[in-house]
mmCIF file of the protein (N, C-alpha, C, O) and its ligand, coordinates in Angstrom:
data_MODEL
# 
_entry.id   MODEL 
# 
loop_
_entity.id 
_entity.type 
_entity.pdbx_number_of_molecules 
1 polymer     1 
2 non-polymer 1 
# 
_entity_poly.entity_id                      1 
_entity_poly.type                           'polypeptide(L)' 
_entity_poly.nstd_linkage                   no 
_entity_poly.nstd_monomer                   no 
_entity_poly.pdbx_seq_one_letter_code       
;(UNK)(UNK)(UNK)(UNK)(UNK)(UNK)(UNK)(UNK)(UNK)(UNK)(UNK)(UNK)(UNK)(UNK)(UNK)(UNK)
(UNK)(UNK)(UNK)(UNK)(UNK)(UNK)(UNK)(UNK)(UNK)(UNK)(UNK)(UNK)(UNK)(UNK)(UNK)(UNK)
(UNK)(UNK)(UNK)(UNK)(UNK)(UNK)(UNK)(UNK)(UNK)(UNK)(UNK)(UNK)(UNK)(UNK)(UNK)(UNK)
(UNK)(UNK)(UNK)
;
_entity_poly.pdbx_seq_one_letter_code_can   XXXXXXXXXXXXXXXXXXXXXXXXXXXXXXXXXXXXXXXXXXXXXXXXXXX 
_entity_poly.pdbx_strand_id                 A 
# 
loop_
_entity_poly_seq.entity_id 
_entity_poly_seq.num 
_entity_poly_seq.mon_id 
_entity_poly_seq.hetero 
1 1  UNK n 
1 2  UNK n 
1 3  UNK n 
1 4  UNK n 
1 5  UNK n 
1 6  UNK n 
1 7  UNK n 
1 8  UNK n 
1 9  UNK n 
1 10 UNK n 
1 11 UNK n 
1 12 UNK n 
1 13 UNK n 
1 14 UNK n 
1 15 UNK n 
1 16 UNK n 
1 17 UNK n 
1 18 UNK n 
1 19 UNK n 
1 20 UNK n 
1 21 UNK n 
1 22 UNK n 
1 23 UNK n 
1 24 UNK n 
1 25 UNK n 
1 26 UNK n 
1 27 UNK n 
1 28 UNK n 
1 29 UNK n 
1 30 UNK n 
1 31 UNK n 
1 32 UNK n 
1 33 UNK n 
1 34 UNK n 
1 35 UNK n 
1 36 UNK n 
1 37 UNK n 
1 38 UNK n 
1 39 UNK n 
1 40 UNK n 
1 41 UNK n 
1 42 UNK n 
1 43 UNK n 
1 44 UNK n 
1 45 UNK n 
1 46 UNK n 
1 47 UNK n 
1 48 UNK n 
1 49 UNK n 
1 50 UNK n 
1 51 UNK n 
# 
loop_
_struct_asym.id 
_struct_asym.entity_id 
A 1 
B 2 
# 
loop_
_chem_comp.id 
_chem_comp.type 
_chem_comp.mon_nstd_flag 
UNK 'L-peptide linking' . 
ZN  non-polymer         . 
# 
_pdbx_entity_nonpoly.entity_id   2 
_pdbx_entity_nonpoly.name        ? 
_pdbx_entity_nonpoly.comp_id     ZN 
# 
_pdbx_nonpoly_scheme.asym_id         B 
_pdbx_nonpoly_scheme.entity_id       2 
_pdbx_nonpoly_scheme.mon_id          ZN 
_pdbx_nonpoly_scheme.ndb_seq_num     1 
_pdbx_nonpoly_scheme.pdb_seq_num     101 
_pdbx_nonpoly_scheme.auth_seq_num    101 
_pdbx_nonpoly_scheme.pdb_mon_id      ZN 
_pdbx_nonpoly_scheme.auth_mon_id     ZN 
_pdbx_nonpoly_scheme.pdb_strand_id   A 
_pdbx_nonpoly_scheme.pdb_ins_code    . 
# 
loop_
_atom_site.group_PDB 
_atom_site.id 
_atom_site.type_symbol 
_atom_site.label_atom_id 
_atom_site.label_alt_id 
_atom_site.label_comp_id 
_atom_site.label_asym_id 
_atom_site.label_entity_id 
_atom_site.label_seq_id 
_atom_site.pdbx_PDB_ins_code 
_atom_site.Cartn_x 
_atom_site.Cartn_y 
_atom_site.Cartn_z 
_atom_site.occupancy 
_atom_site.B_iso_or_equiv 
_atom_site.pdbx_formal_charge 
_atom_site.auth_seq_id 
_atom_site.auth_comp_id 
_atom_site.auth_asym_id 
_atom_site.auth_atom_id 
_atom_site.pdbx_PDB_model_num 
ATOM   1   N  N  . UNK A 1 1  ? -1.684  -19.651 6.397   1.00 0.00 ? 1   UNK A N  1 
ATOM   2   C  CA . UNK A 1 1  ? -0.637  -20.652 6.139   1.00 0.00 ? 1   UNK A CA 1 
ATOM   3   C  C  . UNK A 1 1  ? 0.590   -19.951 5.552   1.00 0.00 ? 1   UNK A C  1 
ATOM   4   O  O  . UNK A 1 1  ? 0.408   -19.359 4.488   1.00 0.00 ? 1   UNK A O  1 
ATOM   5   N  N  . UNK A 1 2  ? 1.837   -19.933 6.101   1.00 0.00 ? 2   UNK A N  1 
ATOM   6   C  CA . UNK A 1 2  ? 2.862   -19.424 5.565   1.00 0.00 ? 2   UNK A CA 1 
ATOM   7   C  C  . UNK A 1 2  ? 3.698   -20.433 4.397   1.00 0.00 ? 2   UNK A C  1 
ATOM   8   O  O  . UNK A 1 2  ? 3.956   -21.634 4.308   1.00 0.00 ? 2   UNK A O  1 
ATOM   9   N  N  . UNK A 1 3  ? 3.971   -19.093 3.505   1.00 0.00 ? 3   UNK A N  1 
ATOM   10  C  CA . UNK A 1 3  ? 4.872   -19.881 2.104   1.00 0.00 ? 3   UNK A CA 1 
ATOM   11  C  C  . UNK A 1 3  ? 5.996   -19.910 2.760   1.00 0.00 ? 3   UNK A C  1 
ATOM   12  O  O  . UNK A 1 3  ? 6.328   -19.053 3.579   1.00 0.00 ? 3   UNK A O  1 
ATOM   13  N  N  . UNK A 1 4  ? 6.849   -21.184 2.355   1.00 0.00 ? 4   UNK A N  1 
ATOM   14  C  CA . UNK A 1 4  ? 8.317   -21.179 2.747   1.00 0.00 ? 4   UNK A CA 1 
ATOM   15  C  C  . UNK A 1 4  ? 9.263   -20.669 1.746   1.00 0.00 ? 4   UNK A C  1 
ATOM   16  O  O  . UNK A 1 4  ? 10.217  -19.911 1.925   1.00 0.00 ? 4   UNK A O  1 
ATOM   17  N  N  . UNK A 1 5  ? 8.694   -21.397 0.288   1.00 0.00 ? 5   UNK A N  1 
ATOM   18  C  CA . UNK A 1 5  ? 9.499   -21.327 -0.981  1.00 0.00 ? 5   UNK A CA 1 
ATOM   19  C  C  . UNK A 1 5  ? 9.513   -20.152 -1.415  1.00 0.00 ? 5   UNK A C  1 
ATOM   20  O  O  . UNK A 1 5  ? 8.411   -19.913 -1.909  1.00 0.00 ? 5   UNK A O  1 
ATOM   21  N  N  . UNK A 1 6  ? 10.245  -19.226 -1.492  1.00 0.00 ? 6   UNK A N  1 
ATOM   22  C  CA . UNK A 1 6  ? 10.694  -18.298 -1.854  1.00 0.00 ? 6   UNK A CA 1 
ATOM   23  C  C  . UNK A 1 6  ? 9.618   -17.794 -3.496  1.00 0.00 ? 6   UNK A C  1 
ATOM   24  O  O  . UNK A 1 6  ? 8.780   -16.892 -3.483  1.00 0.00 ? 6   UNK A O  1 
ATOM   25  N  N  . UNK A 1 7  ? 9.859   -18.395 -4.361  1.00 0.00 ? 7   UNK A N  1 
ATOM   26  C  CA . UNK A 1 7  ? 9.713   -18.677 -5.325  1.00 0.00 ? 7   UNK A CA 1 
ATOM   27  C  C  . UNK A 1 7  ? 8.041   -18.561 -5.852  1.00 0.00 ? 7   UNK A C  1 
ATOM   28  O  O  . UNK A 1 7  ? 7.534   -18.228 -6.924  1.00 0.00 ? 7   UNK A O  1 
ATOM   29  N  N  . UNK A 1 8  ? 7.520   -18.979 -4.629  1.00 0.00 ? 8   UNK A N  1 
ATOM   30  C  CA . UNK A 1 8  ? 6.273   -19.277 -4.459  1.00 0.00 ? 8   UNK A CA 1 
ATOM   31  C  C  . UNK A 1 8  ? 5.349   -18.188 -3.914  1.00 0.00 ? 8   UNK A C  1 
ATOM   32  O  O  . UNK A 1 8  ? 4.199   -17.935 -4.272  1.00 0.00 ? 8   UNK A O  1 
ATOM   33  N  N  . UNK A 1 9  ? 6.253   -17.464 -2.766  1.00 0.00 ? 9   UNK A N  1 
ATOM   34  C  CA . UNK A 1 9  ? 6.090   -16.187 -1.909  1.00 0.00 ? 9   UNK A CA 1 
ATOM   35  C  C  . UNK A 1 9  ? 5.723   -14.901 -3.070  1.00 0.00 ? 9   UNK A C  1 
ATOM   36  O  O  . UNK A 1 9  ? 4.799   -14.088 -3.045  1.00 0.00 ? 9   UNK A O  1 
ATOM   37  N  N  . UNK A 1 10 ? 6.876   -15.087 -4.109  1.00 0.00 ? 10  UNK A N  1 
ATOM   38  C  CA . UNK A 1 10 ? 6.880   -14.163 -4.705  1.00 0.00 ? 10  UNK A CA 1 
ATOM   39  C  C  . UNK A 1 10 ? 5.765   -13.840 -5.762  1.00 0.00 ? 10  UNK A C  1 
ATOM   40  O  O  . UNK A 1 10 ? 5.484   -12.709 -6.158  1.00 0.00 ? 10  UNK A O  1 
ATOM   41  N  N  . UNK A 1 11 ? 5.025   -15.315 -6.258  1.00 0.00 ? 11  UNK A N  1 
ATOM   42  C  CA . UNK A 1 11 ? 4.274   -15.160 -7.619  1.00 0.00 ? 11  UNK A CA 1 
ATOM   43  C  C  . UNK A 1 11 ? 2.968   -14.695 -6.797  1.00 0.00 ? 11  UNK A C  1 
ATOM   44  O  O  . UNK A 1 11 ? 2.166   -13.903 -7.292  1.00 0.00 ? 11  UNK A O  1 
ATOM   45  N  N  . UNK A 1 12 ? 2.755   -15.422 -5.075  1.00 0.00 ? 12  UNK A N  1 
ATOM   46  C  CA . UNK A 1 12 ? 1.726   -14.933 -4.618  1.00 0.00 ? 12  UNK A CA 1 
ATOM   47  C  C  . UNK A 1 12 ? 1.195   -13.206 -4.177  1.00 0.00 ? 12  UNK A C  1 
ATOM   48  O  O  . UNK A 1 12 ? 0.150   -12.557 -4.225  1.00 0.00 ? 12  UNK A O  1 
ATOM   49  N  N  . UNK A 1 13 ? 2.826   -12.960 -3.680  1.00 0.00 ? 13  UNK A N  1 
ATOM   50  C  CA . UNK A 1 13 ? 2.926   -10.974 -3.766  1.00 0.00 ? 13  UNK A CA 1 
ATOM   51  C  C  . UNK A 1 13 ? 2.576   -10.443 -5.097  1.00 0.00 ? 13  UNK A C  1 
ATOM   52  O  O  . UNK A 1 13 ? 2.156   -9.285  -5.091  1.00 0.00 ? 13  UNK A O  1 
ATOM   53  N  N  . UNK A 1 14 ? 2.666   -11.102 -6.353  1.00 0.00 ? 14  UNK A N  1 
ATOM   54  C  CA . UNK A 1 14 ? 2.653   -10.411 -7.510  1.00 0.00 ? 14  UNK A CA 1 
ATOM   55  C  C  . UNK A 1 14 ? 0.970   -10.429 -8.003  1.00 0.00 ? 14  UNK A C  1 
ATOM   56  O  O  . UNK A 1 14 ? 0.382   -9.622  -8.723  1.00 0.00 ? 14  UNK A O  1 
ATOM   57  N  N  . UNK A 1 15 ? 0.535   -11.470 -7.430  1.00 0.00 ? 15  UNK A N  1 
ATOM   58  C  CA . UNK A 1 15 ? -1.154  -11.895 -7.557  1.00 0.00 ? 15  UNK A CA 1 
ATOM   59  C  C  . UNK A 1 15 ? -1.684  -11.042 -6.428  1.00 0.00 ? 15  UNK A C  1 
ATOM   60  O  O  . UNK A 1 15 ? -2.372  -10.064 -6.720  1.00 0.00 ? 15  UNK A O  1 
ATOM   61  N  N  . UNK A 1 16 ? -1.512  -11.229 -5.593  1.00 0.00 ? 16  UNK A N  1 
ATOM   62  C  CA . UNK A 1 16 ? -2.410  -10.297 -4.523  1.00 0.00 ? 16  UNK A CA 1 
ATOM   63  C  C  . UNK A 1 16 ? -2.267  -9.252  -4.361  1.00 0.00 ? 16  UNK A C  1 
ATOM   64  O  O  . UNK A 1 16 ? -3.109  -8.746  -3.620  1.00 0.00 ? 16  UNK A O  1 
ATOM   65  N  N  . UNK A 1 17 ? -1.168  -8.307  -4.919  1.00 0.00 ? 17  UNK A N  1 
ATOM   66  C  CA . UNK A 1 17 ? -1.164  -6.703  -5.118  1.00 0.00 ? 17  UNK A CA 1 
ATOM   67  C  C  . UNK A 1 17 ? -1.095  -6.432  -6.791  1.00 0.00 ? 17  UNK A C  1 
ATOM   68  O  O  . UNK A 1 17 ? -0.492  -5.442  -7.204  1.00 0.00 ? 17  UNK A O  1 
ATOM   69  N  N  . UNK A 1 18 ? -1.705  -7.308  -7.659  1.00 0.00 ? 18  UNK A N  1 
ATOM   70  C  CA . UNK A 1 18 ? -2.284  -6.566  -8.886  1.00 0.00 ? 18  UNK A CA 1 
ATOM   71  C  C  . UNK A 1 18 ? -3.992  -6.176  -8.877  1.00 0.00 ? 18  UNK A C  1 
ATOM   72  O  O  . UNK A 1 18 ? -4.944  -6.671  -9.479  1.00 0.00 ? 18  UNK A O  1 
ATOM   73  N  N  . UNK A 1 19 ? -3.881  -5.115  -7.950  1.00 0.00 ? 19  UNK A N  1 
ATOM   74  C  CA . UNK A 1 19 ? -4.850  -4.796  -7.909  1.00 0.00 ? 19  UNK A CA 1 
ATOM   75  C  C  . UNK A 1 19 ? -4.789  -2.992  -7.883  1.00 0.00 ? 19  UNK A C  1 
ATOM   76  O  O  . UNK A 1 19 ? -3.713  -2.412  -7.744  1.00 0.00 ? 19  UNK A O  1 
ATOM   77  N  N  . UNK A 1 20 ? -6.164  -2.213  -8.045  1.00 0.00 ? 20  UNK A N  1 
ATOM   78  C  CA . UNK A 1 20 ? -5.666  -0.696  -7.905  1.00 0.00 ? 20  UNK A CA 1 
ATOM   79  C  C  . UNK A 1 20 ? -7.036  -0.002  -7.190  1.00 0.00 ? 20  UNK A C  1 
ATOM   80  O  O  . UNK A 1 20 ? -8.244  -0.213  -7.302  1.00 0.00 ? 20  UNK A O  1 
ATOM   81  N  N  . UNK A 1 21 ? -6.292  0.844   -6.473  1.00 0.00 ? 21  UNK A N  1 
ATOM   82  C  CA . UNK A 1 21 ? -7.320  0.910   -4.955  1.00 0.00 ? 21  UNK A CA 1 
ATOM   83  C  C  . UNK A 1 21 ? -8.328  2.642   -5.808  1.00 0.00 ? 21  UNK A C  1 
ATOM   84  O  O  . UNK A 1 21 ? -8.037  3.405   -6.729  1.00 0.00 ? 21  UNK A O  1 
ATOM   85  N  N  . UNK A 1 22 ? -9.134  2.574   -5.148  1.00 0.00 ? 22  UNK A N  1 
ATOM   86  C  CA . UNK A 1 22 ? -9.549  3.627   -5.986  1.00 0.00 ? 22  UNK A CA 1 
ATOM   87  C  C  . UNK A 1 22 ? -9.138  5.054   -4.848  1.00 0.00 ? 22  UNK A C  1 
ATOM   88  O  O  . UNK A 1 22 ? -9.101  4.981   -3.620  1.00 0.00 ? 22  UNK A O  1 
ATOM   89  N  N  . UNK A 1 23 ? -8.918  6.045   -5.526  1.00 0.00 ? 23  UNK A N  1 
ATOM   90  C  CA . UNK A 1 23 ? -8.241  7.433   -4.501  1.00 0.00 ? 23  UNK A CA 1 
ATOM   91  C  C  . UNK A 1 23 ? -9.600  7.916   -3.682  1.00 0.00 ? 23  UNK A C  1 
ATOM   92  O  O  . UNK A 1 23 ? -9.370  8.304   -2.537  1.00 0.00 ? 23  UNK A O  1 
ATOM   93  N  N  . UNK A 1 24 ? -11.146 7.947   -4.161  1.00 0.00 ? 24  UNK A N  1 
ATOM   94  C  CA . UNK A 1 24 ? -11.805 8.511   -3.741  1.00 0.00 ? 24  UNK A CA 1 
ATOM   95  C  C  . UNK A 1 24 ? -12.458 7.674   -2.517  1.00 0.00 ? 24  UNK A C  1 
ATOM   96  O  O  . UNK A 1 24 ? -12.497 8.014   -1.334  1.00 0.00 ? 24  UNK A O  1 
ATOM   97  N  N  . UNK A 1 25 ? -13.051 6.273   -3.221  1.00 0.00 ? 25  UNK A N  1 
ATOM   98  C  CA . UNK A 1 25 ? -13.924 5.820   -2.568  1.00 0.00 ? 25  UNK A CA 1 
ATOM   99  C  C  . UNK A 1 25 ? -13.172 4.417   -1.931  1.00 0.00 ? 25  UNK A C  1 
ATOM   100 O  O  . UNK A 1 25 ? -13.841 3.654   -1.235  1.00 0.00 ? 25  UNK A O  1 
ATOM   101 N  N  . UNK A 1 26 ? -11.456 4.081   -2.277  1.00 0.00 ? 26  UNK A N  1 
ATOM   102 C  CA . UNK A 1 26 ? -11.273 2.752   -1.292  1.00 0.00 ? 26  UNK A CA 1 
ATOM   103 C  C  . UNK A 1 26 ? -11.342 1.798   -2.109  1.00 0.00 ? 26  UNK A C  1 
ATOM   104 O  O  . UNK A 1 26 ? -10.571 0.839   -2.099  1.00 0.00 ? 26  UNK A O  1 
ATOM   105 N  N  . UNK A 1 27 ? -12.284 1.963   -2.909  1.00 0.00 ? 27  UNK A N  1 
ATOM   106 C  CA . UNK A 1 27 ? -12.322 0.652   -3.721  1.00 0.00 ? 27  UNK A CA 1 
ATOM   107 C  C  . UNK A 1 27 ? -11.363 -0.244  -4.530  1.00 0.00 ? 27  UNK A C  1 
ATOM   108 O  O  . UNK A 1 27 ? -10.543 0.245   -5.307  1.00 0.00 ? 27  UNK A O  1 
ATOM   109 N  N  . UNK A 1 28 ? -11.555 -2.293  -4.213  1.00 0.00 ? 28  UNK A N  1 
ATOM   110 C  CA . UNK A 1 28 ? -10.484 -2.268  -5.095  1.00 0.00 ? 28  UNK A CA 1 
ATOM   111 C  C  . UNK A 1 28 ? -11.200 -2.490  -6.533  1.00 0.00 ? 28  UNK A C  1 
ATOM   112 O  O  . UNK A 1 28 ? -12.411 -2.563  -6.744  1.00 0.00 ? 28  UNK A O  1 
ATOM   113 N  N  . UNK A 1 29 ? -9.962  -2.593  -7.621  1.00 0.00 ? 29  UNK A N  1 
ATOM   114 C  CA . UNK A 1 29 ? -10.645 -2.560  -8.697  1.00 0.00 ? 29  UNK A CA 1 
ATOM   115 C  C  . UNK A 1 29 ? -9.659  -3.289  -9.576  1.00 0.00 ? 29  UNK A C  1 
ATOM   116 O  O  . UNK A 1 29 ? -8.502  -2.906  -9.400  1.00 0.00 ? 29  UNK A O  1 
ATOM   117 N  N  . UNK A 1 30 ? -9.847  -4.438  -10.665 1.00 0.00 ? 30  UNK A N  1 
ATOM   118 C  CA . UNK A 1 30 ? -8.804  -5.191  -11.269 1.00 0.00 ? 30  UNK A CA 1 
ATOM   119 C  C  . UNK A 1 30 ? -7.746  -4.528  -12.216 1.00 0.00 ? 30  UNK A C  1 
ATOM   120 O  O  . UNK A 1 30 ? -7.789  -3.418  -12.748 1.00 0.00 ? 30  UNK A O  1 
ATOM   121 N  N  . UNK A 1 31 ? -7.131  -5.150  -12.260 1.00 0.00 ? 31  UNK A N  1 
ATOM   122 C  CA . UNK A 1 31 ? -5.858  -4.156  -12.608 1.00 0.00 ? 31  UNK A CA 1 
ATOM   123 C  C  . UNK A 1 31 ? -5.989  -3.513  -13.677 1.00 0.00 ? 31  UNK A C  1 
ATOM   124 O  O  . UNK A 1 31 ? -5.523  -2.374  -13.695 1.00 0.00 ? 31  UNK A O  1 
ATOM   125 N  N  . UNK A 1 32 ? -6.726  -4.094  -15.005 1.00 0.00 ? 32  UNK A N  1 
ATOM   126 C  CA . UNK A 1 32 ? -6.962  -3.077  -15.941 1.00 0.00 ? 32  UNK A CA 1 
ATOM   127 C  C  . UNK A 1 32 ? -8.281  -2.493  -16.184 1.00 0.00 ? 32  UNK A C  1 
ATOM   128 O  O  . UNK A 1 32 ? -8.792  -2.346  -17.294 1.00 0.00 ? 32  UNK A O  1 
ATOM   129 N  N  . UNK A 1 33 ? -8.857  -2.130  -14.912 1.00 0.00 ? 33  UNK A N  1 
ATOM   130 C  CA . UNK A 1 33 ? -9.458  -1.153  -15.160 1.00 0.00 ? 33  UNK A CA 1 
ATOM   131 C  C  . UNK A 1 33 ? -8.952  -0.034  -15.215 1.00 0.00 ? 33  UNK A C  1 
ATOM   132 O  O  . UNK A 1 33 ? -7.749  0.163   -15.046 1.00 0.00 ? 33  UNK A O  1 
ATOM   133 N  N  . UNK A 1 34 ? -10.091 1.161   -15.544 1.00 0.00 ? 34  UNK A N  1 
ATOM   134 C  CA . UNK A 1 34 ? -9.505  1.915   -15.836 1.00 0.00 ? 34  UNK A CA 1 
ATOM   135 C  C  . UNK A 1 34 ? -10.478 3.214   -15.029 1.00 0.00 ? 34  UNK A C  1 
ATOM   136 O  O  . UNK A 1 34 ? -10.100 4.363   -14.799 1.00 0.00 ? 34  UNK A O  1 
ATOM   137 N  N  . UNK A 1 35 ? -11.412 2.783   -14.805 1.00 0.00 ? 35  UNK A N  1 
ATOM   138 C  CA . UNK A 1 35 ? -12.389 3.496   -13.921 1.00 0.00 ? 35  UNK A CA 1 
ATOM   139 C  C  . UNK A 1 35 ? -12.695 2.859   -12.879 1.00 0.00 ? 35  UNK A C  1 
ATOM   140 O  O  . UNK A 1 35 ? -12.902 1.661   -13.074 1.00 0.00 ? 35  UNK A O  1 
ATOM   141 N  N  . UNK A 1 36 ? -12.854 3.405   -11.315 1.00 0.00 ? 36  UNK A N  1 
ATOM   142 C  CA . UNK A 1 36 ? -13.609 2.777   -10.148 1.00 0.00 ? 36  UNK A CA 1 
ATOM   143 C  C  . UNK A 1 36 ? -14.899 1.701   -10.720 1.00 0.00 ? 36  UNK A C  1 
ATOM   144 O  O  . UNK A 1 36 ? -15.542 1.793   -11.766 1.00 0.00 ? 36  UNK A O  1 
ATOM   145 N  N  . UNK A 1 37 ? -14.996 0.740   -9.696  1.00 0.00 ? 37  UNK A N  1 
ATOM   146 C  CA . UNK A 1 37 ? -16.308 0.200   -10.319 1.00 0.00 ? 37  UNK A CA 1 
ATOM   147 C  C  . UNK A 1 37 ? -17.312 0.501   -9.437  1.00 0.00 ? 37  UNK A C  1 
ATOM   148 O  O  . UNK A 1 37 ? -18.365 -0.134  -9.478  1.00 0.00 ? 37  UNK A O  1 
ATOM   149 N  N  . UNK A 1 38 ? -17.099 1.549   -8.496  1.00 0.00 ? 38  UNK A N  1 
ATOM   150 C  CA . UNK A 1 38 ? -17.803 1.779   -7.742  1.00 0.00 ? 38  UNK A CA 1 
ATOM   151 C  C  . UNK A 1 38 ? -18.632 3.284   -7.922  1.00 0.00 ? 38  UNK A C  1 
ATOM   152 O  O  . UNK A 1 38 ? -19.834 3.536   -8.014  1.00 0.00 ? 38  UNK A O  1 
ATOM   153 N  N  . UNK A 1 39 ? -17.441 4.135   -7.925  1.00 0.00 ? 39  UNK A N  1 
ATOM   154 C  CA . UNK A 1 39 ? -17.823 5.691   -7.990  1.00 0.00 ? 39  UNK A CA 1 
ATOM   155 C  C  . UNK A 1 39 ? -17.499 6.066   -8.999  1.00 0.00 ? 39  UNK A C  1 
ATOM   156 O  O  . UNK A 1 39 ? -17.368 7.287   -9.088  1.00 0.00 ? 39  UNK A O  1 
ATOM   157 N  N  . UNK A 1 40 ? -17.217 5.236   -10.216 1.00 0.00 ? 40  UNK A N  1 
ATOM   158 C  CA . UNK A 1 40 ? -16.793 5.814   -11.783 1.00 0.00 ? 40  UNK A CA 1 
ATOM   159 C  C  . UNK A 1 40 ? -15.289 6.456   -11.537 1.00 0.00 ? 40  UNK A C  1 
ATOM   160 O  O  . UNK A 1 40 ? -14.622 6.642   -12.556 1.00 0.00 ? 40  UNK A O  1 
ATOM   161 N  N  . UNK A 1 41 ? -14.844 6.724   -10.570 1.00 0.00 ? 41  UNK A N  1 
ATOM   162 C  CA . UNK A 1 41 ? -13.624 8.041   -10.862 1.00 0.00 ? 41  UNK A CA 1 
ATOM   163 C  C  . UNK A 1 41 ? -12.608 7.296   -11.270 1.00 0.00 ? 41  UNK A C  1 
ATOM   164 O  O  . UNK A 1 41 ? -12.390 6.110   -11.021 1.00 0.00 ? 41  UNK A O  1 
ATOM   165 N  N  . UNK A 1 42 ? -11.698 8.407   -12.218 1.00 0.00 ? 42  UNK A N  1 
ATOM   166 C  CA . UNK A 1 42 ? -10.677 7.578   -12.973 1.00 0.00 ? 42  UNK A CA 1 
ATOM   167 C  C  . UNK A 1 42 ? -9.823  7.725   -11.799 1.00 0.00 ? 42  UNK A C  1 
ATOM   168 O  O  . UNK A 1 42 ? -8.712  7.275   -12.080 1.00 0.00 ? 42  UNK A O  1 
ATOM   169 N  N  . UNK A 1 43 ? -9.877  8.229   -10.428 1.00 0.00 ? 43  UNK A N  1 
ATOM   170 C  CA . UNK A 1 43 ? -8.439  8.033   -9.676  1.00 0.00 ? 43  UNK A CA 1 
ATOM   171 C  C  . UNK A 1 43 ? -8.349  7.110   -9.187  1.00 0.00 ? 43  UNK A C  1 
ATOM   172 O  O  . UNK A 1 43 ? -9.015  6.917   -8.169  1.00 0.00 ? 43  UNK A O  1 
ATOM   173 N  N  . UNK A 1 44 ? -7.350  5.964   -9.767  1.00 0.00 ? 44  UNK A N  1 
ATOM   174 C  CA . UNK A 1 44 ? -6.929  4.841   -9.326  1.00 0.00 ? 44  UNK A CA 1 
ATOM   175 C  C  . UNK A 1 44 ? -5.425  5.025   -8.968  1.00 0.00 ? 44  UNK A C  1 
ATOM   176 O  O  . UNK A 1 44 ? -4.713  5.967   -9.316  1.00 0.00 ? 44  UNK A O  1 
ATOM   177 N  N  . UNK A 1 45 ? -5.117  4.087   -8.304  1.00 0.00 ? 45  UNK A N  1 
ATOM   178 C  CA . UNK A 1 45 ? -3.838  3.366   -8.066  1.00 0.00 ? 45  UNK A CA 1 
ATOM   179 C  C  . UNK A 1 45 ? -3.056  2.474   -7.422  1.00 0.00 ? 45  UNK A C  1 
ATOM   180 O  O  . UNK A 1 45 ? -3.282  2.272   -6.229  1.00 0.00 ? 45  UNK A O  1 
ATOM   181 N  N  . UNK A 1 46 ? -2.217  1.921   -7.947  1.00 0.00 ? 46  UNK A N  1 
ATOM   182 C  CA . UNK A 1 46 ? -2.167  0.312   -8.235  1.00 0.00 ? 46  UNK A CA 1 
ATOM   183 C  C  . UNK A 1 46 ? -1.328  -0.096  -6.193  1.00 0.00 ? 46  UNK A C  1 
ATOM   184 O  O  . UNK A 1 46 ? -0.431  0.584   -5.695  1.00 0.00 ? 46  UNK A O  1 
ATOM   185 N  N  . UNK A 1 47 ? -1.696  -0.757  -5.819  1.00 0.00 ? 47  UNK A N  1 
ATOM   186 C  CA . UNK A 1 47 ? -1.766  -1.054  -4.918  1.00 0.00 ? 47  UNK A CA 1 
ATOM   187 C  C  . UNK A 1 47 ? -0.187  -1.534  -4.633  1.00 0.00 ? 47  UNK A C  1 
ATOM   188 O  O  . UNK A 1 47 ? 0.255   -2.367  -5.424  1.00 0.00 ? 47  UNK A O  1 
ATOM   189 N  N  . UNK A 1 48 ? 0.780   -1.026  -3.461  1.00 0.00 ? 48  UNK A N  1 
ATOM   190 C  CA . UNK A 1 48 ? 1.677   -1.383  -3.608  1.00 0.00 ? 48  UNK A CA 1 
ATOM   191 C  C  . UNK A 1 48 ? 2.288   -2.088  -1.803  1.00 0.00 ? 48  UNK A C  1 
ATOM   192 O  O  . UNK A 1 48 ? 1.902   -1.893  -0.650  1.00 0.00 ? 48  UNK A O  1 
ATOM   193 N  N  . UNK A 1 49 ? 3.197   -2.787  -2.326  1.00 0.00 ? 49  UNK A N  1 
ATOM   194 C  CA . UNK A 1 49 ? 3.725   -3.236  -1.162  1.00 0.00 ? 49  UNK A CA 1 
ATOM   195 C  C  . UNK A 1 49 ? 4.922   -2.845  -0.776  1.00 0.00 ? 49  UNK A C  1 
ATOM   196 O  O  . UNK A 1 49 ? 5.665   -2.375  -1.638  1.00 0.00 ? 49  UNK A O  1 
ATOM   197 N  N  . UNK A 1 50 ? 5.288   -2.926  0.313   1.00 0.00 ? 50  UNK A N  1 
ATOM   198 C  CA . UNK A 1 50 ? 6.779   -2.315  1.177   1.00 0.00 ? 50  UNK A CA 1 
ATOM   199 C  C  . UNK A 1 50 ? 7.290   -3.218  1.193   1.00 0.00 ? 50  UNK A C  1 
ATOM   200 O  O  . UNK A 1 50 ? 6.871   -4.325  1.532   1.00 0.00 ? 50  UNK A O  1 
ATOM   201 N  N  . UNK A 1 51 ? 9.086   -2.678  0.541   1.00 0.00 ? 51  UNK A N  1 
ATOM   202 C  CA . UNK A 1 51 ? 9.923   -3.801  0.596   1.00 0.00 ? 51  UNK A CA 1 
ATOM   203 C  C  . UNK A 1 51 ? 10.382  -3.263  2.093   1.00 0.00 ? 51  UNK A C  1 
ATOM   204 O  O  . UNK A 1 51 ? 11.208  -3.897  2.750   1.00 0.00 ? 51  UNK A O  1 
HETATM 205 ZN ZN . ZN  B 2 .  ? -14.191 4.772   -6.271  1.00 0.00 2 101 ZN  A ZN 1 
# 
């Protein structure tokens, strides 16, 4: 279903990419973690979108 409202578009981009992908294994993981919850590794990072 597409957002029209601008406004609306935006709080949903800000919810669905606070997330942080893990470097090794892919995984996602909530934003304040701080370790994979999968493979333990601290290489995370935060998931980003293209303007
Ligand atoms: Zn991992």
């Amino acid at each position: 279903m597409p957002i029209r409202d601008p406004e609306k578009l935006q709080i949903a981009l800000e919810h669905t990419f606070r997330v942080k992908i893990c470097r090794r294994c892919g995984a996602l993981n909530p934003w304040d973690a701080e370790r994979c919850r999968r493979c333990k590794s601290r290489d995370l990072r935060p998931k980003r979108y293209k303007k």
